[in-house]
FIMAR-124556 format. One line per 8 residues: number of its first residue (from 1); for each residue x, y, z of N, C-alpha, C. Coordinates in steps of 0.1 Angstrom, whole numbers. Layout:
# FIMAR-124556
NUM) X/Y/Z/X/Y/Z/X/Y/Z  ...;
# end
This chain:
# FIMAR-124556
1) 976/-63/1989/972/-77/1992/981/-87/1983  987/-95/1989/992/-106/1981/987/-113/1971  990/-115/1956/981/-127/1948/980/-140/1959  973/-149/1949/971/-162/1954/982/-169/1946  990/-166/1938/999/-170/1932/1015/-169/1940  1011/-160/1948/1029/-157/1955/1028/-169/1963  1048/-167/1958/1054/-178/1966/1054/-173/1975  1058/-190/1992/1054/-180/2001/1069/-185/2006;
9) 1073/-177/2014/1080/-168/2024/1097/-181/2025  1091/-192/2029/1102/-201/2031/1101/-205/2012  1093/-205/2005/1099/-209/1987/1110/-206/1984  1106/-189/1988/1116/-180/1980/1129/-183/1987  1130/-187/1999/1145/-188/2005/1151/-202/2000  1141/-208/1995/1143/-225/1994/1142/-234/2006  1136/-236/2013/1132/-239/2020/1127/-253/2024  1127/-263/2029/1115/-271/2029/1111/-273/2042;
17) 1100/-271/2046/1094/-269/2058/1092/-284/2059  1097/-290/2072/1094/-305/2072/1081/-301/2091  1069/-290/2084/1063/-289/2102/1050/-291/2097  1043/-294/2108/1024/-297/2108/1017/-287/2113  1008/-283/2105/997/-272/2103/984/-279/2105  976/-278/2115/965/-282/2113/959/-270/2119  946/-272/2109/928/-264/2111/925/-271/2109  909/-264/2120/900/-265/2121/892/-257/2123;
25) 882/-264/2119/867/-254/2116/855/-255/2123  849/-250/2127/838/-249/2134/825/-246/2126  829/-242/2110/811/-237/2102/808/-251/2097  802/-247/2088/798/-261/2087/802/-267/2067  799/-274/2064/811/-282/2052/810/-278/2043  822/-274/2040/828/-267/2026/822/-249/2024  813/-244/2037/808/-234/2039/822/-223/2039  815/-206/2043/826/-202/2042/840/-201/2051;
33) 833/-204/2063/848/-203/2068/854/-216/2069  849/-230/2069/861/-239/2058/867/-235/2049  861/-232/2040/870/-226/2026/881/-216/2033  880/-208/2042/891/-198/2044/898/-206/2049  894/-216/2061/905/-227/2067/917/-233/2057  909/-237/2047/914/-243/2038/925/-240/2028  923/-226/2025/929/-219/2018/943/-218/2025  941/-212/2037/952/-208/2047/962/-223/2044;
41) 956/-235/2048/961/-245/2051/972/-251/2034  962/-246/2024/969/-246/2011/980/-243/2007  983/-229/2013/994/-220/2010/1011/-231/2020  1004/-238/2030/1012/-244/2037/1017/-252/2033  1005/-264/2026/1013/-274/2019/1017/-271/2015  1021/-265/1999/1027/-259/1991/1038/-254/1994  1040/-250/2006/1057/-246/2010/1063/-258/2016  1054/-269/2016/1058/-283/2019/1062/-288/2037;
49) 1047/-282/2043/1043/-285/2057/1027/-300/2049  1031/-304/2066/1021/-317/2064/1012/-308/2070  1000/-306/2063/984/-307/2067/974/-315/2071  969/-309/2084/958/-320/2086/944/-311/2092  932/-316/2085/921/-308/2091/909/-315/2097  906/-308/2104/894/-312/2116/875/-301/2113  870/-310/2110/856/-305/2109/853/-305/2124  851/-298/2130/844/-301/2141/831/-302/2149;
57) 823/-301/2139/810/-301/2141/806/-319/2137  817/-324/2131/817/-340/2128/817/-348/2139  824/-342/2146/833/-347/2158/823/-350/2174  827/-359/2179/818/-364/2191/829/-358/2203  821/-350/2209/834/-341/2218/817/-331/2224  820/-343/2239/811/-337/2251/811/-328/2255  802/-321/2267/804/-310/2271/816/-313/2284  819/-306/2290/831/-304/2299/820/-306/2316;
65) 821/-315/2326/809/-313/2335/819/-308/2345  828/-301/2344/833/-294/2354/844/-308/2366  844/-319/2365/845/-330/2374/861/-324/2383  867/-316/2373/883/-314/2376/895/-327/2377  888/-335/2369/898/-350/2374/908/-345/2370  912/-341/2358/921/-336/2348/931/-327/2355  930/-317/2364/937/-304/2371/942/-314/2386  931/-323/2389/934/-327/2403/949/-340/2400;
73) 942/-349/2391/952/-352/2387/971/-351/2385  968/-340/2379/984/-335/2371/989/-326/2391  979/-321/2397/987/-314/2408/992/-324/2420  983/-331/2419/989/-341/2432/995/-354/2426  1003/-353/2413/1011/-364/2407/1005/-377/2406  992/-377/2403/982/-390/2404/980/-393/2391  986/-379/2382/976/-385/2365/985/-375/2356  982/-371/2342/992/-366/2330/978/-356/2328;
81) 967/-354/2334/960/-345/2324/950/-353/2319  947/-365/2320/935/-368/2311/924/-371/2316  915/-370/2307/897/-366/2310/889/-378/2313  884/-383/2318/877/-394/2319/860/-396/2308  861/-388/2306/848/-386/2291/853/-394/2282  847/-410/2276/851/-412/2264/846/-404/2254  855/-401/2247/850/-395/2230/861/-392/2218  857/-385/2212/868/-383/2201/881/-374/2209;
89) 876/-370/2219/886/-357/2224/906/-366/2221  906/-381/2225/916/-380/2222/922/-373/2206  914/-374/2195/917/-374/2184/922/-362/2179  914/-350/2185/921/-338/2188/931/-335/2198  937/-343/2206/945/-338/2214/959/-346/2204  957/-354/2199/969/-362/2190/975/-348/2182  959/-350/2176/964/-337/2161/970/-322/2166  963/-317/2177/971/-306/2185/987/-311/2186;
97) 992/-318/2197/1000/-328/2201/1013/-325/2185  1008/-329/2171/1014/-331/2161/1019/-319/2158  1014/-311/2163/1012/-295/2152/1020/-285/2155  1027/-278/2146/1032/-272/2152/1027/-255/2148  1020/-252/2139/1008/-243/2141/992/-245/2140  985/-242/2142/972/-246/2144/967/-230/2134  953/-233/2127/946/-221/2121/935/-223/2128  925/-217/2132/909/-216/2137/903/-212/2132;
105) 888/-214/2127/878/-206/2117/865/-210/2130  855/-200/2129/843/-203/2136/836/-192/2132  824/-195/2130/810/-185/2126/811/-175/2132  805/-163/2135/801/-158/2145/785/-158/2149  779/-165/2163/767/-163/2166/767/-158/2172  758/-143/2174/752/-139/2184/766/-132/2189  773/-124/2181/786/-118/2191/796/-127/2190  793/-139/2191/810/-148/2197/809/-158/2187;
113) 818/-167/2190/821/-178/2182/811/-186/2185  804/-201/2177/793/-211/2184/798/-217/2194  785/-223/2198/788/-229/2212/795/-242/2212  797/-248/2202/805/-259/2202/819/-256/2200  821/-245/2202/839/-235/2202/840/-236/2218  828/-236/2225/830/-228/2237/833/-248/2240  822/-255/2238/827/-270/2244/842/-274/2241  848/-272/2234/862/-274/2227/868/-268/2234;
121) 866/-251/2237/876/-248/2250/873/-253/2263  865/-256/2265/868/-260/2281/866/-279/2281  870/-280/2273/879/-299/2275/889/-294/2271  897/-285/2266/917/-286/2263/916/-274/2272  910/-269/2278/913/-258/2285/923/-261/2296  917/-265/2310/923/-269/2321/930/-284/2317  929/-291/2308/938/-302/2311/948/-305/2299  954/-289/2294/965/-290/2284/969/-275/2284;
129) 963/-270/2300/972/-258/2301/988/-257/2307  990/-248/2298/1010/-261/2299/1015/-254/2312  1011/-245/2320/1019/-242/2330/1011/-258/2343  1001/-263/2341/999/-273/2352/1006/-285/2341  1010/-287/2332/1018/-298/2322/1027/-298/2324  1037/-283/2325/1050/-284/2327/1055/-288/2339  1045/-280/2353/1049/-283/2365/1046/-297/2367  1038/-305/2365/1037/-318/2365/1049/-324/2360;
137) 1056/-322/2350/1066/-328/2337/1077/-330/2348  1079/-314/2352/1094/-310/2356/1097/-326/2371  1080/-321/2379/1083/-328/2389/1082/-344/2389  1073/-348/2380/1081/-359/2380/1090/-367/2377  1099/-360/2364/1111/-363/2361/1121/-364/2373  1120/-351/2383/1125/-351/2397/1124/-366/2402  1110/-370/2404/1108/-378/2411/1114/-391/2406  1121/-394/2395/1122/-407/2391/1113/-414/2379;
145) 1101/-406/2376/1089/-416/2368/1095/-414/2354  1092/-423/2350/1093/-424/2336/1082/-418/2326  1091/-410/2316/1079/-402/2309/1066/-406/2304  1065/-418/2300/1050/-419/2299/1041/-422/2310  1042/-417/2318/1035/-413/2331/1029/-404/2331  1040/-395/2326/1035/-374/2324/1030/-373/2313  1028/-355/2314/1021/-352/2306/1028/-351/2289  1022/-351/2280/1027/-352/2265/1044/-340/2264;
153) 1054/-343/2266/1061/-336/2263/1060/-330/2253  1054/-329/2241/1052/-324/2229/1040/-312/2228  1040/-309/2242/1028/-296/2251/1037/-289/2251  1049/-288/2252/1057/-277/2257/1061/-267/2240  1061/-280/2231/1070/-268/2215/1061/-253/2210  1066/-249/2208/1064/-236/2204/1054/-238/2192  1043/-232/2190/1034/-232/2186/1030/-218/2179  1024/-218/2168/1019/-203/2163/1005/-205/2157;
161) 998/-197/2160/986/-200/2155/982/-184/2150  965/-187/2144/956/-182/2135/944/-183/2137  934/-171/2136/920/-169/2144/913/-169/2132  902/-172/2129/888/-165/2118/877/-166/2121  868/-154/2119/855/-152/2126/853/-148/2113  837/-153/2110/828/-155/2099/813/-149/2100  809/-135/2097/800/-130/2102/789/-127/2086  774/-131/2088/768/-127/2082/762/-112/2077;
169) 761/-107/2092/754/-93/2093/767/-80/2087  757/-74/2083/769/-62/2072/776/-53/2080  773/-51/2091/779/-47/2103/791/-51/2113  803/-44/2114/812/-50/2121/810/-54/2136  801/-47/2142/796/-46/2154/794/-58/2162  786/-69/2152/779/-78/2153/792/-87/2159  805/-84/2152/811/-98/2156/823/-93/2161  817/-87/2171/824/-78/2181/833/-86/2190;
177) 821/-96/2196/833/-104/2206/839/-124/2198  841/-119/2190/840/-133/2184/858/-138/2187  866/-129/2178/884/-127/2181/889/-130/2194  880/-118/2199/882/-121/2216/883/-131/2225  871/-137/2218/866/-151/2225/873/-167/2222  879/-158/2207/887/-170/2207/904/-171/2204  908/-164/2216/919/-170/2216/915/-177/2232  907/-180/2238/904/-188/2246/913/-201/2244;
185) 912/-207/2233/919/-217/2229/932/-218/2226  936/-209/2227/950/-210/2227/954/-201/2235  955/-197/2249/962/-190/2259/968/-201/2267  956/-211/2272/959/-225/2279/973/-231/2274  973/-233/2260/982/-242/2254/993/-232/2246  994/-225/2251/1001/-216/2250/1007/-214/2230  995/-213/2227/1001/-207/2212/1001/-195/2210  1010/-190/2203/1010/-179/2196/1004/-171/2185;
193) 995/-164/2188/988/-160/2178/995/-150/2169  996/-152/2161/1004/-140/2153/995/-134/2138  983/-140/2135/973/-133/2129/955/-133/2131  949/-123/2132/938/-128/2132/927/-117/2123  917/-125/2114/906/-116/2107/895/-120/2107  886/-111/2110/870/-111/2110/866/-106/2091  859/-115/2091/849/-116/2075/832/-109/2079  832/-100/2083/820/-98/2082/812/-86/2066;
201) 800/-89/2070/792/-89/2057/792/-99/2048  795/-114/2049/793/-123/2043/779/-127/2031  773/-119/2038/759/-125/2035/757/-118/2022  764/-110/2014/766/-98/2007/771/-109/1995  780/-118/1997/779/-127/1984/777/-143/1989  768/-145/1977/768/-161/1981/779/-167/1986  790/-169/1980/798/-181/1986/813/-170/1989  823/-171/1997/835/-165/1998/845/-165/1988;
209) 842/-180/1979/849/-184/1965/844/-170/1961  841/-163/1960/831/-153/1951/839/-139/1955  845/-139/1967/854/-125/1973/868/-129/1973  871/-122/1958/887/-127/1958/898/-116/1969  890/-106/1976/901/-98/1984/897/-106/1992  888/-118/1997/894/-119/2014/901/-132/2013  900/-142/1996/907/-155/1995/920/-145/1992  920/-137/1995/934/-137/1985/943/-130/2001;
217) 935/-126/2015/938/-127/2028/939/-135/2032  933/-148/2026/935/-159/2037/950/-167/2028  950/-164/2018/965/-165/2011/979/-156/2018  973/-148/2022/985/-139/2030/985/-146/2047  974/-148/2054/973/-155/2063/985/-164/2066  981/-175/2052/987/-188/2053/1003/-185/2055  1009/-174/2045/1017/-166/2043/1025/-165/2060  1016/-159/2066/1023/-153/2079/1023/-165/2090;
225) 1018/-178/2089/1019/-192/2092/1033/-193/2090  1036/-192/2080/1048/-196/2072/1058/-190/2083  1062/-178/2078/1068/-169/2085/1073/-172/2101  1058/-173/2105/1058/-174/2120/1066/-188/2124  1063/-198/2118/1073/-209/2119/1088/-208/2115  1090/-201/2102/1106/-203/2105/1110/-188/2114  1103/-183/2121/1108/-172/2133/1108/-182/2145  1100/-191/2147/1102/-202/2157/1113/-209/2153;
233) 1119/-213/2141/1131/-222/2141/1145/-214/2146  1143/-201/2138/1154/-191/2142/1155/-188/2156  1145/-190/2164/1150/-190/2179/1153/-201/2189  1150/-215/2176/1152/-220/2186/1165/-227/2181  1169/-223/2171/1183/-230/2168/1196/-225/2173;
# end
């Protein structure tokens, strides 16, 4: 396992990452799977990416009522993708929009990630799934409109992301479908996932500050963030 003291990956090359890393978290404040978000997000500044994080359980972000404005929209060239629900949802679609890796932390309840993971995926689901963004993009540019018409060109960059499920029960069993469930969130929008770890047995020490093998994973985590971004620069230069 890596210290919490290694340089990470772009230091040692010298490096300066001028990219945006945002997490977010779904437990609840300063609990443990913030602190793992956090940690991840640490190792980032520090190689000198901008950080930005999202509590999500703070956050006013409806349920999804199925309406499809969003899909009907972007196919019959009438709209870019957006939701007719006011709420915070723009505020998370900015900070996505900004990012050019994302980290995820969510509890596990009951098997999966909570249910306010599952509301989050289905408002960025169908209306920032980049294959109805791009076909929208391409064709309207065809048609003559001018880009801010379409959908966020900044849907299309290469993206890497990071999963974390947070389980109390001492059993791995328990948080069986949690991983699974959540790259939900990022198939649509096409990120790349290139790490993901389950923390189960939590409940075994009070606080995560307290388990230096799995802060000192979510130090390697942040690590392979790193990585995964300058393997995106190298292909796309």
């Amino acid at each position: 396992k890596a210290p919490r003291n290694a340089p990470s990956p772009s230091t040692e090359r010298g490096k300066t990452m001028a990219k945006n890393v945002l997490g977010i978290s779904f437990g609840r404040k300063m609990s443990n799977t913030e602190v793992m978000v956090k940690e991840a997000l640490r190792v980032c500044e520090e190689a000198g990416c901008t950080v930005r994080f999202l509590r999500a359980d703070e956050m006013n972000i409806h349920i999804c009522t199925g309406c499809i404005s969003c899909v009907v929209g972007m196919t019959t060239g009438r709209g870019k993708g957006g939701c007719p629900i006011k709420d915070d949802l723009p505020i998370v679609e900015e900070a996505l929009m900004e990012s050019d890796a994302v980290i995820i932390g969510s509890p596990a309840y009951e098997f999966t990630p909570t249910g306010n993971f599952k509301v989050w995926c289905d408002r960025l689901g169908p209306s920032h799934d980049v294959s109805f963004r791009k076909a929208t993009y391409d064709e309207g540019l065809a048609a003559g409109k001018d880009k801010s018409e379409l959908p966020d060109e900044r849907s299309f960059k290469k993206r890497v992301g990071a999963l974390i499920t947070v389980g109390g029960a001492m059993t791995e069993n328990w948080l069986s479908l949690a991983l699974p469930s959540m790259y939900a969130m990022c198939v649509s929008t096409g990120i790349d996932v290139i790490d993901a770890y389950k923390y189960y047995g939590a409940m075994a020490c009070e606080h995560v500050l307290g388990n230096q093998p799995v802060m000192d994973r979510m130090t390697l985590l942040g690590q392979h963030i790193l990585e995964g971004l300058n393997a995106a620069d190298e292909e796309t230069r």
